[in-house]
N, C-alpha and C positions, 0 to 999 in steps of 0.2 A: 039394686041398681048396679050395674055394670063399670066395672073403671076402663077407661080410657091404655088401651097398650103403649101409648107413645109414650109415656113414662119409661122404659125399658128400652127404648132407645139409646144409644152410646155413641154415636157416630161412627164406627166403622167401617161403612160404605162410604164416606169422604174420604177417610184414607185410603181406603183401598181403590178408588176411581182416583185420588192421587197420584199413587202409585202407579197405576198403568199407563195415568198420562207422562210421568216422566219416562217410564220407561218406553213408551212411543215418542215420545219426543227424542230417546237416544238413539232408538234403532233409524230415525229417521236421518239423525245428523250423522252416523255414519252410513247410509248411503247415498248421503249429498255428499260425502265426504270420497269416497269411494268415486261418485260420478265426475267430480271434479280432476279425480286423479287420474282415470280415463280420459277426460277430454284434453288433460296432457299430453296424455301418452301418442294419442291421436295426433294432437302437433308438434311432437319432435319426428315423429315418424313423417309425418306429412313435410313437414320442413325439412329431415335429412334423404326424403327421396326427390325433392326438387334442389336440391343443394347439389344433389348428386349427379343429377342429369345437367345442370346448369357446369359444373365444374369439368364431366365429363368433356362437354362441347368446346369450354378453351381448351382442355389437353389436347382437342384433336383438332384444336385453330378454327374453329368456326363462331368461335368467339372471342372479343379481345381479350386481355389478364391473362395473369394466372388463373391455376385452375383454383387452389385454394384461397384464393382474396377471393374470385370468383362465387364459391361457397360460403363464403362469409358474410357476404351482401345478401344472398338469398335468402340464407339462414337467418340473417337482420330483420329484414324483410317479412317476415315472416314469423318473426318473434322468439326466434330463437338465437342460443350462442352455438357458435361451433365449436366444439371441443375437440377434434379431432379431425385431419385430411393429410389423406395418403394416395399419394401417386405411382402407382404400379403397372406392371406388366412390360414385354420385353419392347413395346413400343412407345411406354407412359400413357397410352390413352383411357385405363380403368381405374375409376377415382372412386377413393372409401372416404366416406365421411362420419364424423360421429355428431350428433347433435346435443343440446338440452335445452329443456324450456320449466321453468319455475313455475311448479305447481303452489294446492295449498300451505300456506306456512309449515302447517303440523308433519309436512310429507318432505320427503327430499326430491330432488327436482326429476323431473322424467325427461328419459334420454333416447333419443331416435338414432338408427345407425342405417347406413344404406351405399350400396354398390352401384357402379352404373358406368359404362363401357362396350365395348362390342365385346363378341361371344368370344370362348375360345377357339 
C-alpha cells in the first residue's frame, strides 16, 4: 500500500506566499507614497503660478492690494502658504513667488516657485 505524500509537507509555501504578500504590500505603499507626493508638487506649482499672475496684476494696478498680500490670498485659496514674493524689475511689475503646500507626514512639504510679469 502506498503512503500518502502529505506527510512531508512543512508549510513553506505559506511562508513564502507570506512573504511576497508583505513585500507587495511595501512596494505598493511606496508608490502611493510617491503619488501622493506628486499630487503636492502639482499644488504648490499650480498655486505658485496663479499666485503669480494674480500678484503680477496689482503690481501693474489692475487689481487692488498689494501685489504680495495679493499672493497670499490665492495661494490661501488654493491651499497653500506663500513662503516667499518679490517684487522686481525697473518698473515693479514682475512678481516672484515661492509657495508650499504639506504633503505626506513622512515627506517634507512641497514647494512651488513661479514668475509672472511682462517680457523683457
Amino acid at each position: 500500500m502506498r503512503r500518502c505524500s502529505c506527510e512531508r509537507e512543512t508549510g513553506a509555501g505559506t511562508v513564502l506566499m507570506a512573504g511576497i504578500a508583505i513585500a507587495a504590500l511595501l512596494v505598493l505603499a511606496v508608490v502611493v507614497l510617491f503619488a501622493q507626493a506628486s499630487v503636492a508638487a502639482s499644488r504648490a506649482a499650480t498655486a505658485a503660478d496663479l499666485s503669480a499672475l494674480a500678484a503680477a496684476d496689482a503690481a501693474r494696478g489692475l487689481r487692488d492690494g498689494s501685489p504680495c498680500a495679493v499672493a497670499a490670498g490665492v495661494a490661501a485659496h488654493h491651499g497653500a502658504r506663500l513662503t516667499g514674493c518679490l517684487v522686481q524689475g525697473q518698473s515693479g511689475h514682475i512678481v516672484q513667488v515661492h509657495t508650499e503646500v504639506d504633503s505626506v507626514p513622512a515627506l517634507p512639504p512641497a514647494s512651488g516657485r513661479a514668475r509672472a510679469g511682462p517680457p523683457p
